[in-house]
C-alpha positions in Angstrom: 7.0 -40.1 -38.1 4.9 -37.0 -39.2 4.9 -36.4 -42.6 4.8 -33.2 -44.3 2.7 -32.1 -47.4 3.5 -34.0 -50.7 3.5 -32.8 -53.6 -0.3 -33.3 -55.3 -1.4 -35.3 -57.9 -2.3 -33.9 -61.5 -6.0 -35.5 -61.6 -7.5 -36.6 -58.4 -7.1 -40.6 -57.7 -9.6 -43.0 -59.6 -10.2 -39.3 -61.9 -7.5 -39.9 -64.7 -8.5 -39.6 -67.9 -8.4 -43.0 -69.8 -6.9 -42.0 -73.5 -5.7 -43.9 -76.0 -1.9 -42.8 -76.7 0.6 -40.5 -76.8 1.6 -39.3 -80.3 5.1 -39.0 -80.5 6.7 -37.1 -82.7 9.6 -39.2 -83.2 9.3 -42.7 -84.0 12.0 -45.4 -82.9 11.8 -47.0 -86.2 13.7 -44.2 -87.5 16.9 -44.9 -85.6 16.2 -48.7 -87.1 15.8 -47.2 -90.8 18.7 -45.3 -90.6 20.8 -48.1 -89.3 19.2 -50.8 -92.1 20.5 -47.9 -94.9 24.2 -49.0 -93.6 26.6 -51.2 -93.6 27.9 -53.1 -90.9 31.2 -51.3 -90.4 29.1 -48.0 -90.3 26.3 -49.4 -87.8 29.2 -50.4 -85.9 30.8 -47.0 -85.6 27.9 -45.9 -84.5 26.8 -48.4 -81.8 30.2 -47.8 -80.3 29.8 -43.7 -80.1 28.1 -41.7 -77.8 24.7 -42.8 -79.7 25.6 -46.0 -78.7 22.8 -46.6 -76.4 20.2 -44.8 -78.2 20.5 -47.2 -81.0 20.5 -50.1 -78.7 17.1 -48.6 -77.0 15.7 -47.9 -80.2 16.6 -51.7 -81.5 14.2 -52.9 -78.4 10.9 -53.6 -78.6 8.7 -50.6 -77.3 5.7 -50.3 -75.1 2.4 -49.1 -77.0 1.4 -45.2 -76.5 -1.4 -46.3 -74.5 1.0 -46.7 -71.3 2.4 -43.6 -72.2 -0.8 -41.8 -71.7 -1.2 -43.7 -68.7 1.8 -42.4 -67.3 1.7 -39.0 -67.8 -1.8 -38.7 -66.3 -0.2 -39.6 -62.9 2.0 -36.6 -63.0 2.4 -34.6 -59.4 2.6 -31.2 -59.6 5.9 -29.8 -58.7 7.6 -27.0 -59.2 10.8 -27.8 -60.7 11.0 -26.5 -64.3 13.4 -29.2 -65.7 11.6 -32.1 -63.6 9.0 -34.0 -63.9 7.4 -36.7 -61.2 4.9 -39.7 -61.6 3.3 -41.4 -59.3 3.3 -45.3 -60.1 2.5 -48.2 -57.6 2.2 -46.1 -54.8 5.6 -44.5 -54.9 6.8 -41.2 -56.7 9.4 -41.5 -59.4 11.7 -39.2 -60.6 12.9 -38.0 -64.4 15.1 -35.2 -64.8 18.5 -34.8 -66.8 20.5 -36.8 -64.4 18.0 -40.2 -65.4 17.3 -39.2 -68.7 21.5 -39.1 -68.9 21.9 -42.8 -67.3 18.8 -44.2 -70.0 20.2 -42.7 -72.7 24.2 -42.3 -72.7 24.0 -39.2 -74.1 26.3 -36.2 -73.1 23.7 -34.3 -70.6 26.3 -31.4 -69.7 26.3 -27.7 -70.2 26.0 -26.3 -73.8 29.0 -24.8 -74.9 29.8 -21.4 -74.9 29.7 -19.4 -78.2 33.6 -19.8 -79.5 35.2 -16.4 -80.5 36.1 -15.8 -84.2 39.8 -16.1 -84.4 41.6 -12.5 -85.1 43.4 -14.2 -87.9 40.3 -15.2 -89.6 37.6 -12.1 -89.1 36.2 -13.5 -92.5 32.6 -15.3 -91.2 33.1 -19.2 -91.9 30.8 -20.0 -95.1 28.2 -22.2 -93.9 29.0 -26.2 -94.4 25.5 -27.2 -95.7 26.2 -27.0 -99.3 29.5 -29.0 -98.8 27.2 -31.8 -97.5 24.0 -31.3 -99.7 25.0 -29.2 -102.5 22.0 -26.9 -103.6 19.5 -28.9 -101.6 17.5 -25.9 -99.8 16.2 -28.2 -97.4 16.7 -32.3 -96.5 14.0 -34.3 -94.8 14.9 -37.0 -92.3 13.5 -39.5 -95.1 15.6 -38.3 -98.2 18.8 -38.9 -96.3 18.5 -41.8 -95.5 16.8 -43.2 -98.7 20.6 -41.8 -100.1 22.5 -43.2 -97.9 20.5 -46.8 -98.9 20.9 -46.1 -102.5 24.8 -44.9 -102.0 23.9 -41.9 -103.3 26.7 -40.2 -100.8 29.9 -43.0 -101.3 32.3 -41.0 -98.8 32.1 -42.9 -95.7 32.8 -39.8 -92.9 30.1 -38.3 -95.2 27.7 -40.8 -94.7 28.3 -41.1 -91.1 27.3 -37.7 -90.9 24.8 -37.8 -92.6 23.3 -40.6 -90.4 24.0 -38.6 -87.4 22.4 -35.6 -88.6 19.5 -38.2 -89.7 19.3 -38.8 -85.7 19.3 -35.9 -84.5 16.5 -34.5 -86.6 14.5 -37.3 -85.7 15.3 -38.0 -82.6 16.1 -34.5 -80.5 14.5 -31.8 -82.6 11.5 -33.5 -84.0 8.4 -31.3 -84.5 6.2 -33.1 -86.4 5.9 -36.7 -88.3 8.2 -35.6 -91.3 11.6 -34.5 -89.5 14.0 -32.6 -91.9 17.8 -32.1 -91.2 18.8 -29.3 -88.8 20.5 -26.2 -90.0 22.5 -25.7 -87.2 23.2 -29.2 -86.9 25.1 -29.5 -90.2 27.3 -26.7 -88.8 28.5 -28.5 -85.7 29.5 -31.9 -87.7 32.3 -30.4 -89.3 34.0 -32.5 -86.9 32.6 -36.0 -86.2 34.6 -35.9 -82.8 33.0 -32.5 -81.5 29.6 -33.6 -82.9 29.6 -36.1 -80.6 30.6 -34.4 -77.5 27.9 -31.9 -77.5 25.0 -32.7 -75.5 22.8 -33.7 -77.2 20.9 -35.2 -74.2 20.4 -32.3 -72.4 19.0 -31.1 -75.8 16.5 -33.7 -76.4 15.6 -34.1 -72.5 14.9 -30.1 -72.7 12.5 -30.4 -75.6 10.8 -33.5 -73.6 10.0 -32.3 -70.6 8.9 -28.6 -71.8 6.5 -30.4 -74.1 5.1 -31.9 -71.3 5.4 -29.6 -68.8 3.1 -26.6 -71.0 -0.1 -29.0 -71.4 -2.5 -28.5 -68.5 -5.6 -30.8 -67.4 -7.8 -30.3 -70.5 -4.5 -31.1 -72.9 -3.6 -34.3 -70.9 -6.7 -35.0 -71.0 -7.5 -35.8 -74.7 -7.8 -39.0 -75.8 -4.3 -38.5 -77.8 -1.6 -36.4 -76.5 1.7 -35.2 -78.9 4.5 -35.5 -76.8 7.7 -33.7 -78.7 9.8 -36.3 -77.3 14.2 -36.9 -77.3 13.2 -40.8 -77.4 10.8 -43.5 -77.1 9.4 -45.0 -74.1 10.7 -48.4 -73.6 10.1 -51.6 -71.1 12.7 -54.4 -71.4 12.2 -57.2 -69.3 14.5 -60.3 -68.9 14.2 -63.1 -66.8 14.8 -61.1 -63.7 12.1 -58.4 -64.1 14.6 -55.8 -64.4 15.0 -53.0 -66.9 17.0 -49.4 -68.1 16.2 -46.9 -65.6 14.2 -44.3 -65.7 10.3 -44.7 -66.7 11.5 -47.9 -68.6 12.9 -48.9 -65.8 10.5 -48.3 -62.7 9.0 -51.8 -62.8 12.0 -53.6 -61.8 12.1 -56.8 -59.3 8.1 -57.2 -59.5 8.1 -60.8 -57.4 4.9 -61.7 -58.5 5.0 -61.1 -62.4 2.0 -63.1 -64.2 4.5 -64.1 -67.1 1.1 -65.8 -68.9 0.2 -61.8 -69.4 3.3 -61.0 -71.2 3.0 -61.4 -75.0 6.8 -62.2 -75.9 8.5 -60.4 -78.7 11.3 -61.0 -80.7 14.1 -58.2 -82.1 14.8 -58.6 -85.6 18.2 -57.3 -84.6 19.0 -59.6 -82.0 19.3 -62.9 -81.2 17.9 -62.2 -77.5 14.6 -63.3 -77.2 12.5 -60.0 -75.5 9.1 -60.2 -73.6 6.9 -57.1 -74.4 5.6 -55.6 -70.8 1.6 -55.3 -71.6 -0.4 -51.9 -70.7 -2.8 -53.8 -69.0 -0.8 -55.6 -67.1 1.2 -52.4 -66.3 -2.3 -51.0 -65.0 -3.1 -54.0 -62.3 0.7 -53.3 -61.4 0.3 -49.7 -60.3 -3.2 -49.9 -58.7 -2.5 -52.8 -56.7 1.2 -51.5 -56.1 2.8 -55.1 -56.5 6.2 -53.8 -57.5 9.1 -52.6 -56.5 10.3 -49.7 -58.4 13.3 -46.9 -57.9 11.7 -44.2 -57.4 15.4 -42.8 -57.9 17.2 -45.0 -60.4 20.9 -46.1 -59.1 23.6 -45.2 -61.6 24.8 -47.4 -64.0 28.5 -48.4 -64.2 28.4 -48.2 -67.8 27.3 -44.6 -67.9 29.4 -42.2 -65.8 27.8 -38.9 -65.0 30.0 -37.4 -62.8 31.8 -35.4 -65.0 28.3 -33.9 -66.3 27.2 -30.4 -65.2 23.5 -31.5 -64.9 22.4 -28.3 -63.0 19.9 -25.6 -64.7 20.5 -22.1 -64.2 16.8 -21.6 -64.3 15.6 -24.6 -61.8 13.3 -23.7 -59.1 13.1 -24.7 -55.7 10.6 -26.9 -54.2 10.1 -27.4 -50.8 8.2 -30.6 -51.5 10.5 -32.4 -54.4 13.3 -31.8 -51.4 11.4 -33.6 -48.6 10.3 -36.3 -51.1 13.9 -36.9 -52.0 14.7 -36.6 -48.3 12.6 -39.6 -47.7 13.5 -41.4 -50.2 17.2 -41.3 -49.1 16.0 -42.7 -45.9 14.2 -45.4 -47.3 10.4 -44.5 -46.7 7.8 -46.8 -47.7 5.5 -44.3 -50.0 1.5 -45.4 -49.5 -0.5 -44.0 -52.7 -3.0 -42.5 -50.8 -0.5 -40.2 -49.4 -0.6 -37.9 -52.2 -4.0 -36.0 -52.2 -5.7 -33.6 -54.5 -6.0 -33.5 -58.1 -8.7 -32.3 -60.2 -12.1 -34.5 -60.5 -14.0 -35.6 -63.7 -16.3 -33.1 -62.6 -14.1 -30.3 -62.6 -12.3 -31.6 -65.7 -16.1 -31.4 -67.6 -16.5 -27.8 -66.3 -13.1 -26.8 -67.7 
């Protein structure tokens, strides 16, 4: 079978930079703080809404920022604005709205449309903040939920949206280490039930990827990288070597899993005992491509995305991310040495 050109790799292979981590802006234990500031009828509203499986990722144990870094210098260059690929164990995987949708359970679908002022009511609607924080100017991430610990705020729909606007500001709209509560935000929780149904994936996943997507070589290449991510990296590996979806779960059904390099870890919120995946171990993984990864992740019965618009007006066409997916549909067995190109340590010293 002839094959056609592939997309390229980011940094030539054997010529990745070797950093130290990705700093992410937003931190899973802040999904864990917020849920410890609760009480258990709260945390249980929660876990069964369309955050749901946010908290539950956030409650697992995560992979270290090293293996983040790792990742993202095995990026292929592609086109697609809203895309990203990575090349790991031989084989090219995809994230784009439709995975990040199926890790998450977030609504991934269009934004809304702007609603019309009603003719009976041309007054402008006065804003809602003050009815949730009175004359607080501006509310960090950190002071809302060190109320809702105290009991400062006793009203339990008001507490629940205060949690909620607690996630969102630390989990989709970060943009640095002390996240604040989001203006616009605090105007869409007037309902809990319409809060929840905006998309809030597609939100966080835009913010992701456009993070990544504006560093070039010499960015990727430092020894830390700030990723303004909608959520933490994770690796969750039971007794079957299988995981999420997504890059948590690429490494799935590895048949020859040295289970003497896995340091196990246990959840404080769970009774499940967790094994923590190892960067190094992640590393002889990929350059000896002993596992079996999707580089398209099937979709999970729990998480229906049909009903999702996932489409970008803006996308762009690419010729090679088609073919690639064209192959993958017909089950090709991807060879690492089949993507080419890349920039060199050399070249990388000259930039």
């Amino acid at each position: 079978m002839a094959i056609q050109e592939l997309p390229s790799r980011i940094f030539a292979a054997g010529d990745e930079p070797t950093g130290e981590r990705v700093n992410s802006y937003h931190k899973a234990k802040s999904i864990g703080n917020i849920m410890d500031a609760l009480d258990e009828g709260e945390r249980n509203y929660l876990r069964s809404s369309p955050f749901g499986k946010l908290i539950a990722t956030a409650e697992k144990p995560s992979l270290s920022g090293s293996f983040g870094h790792y990742i993202i210098t095995r990026l292929l260059k592609v086109n697609k604005k809203h895309e990203i690929w990575i090349l790991f164990a031989g084989r090219p995987i995809r994230i784009s709205l439709r995975e990040f949708a199926i890790v998450t359970g977030l609504p991934c679908g269009r934004y809304p449309k702007r609603l019309k002022k009603k003719k009976r009511n041309p007054v402008k609607e006065k804003p809602y903040w003050p009815d949730l924080f009175g004359n607080l100017k501006v509310c960090s991430v950190d002071l809302a939920t060190k109320m809702l610990k105290k009991r400062t705020v006793a009203d339990r729909t008001t507490r629940l949206k205060y949690a909620c606007l607690a996630i969102t500001g630390a989990v989709f709209c970060p943009t640095n280490h002390r996240s604040k509560i989001v203006f616009d935000h605090v105007e869409l929780i007037r309902d809990l039930d319409e809060f929840f149904l905006y998309p809030w994936g597609r939100l966080g996943f835009e913010m992701l990827i456009a993070s990544i997507k504006t560093k070039d070589e010499v960015a990727l290449a430092q020894s830390t990288v700030a990723v303004k991510d909608g959520e933490d990296e994770e690796v969750d590996i039971d007794d079957t070597v299988q995981s999420g979806g997504g890059v948590e779960g690429n490494l799935v059904q590895e048949p020859v899993m040295d289970t003497d390099r896995i340091a196990p870890k246990t959840n404080p919120r769970s009774e499940v005992h967790k094994l923590g995946l190892s960067p190094g171990h992640a590393r002889e993984i990929d350059e000896e491509c002993k596992a079996d990864v999707f580089s398209i992740i099937p979709d999970d019965p729990n998480v229906s995305t049909e009903n999702m618009d996932l489409d970008w007006s803006d996308d762009e066409e690419d010729p090679k991310v088609d073919y690639v997916v064209q192959l993958i549909g017909e089950g090709f067995q991807f060879r690492k040495e089949m993507f080419k190109g890349g920039m060199t340590q050399a070249e990388l010293v000259k930039m």
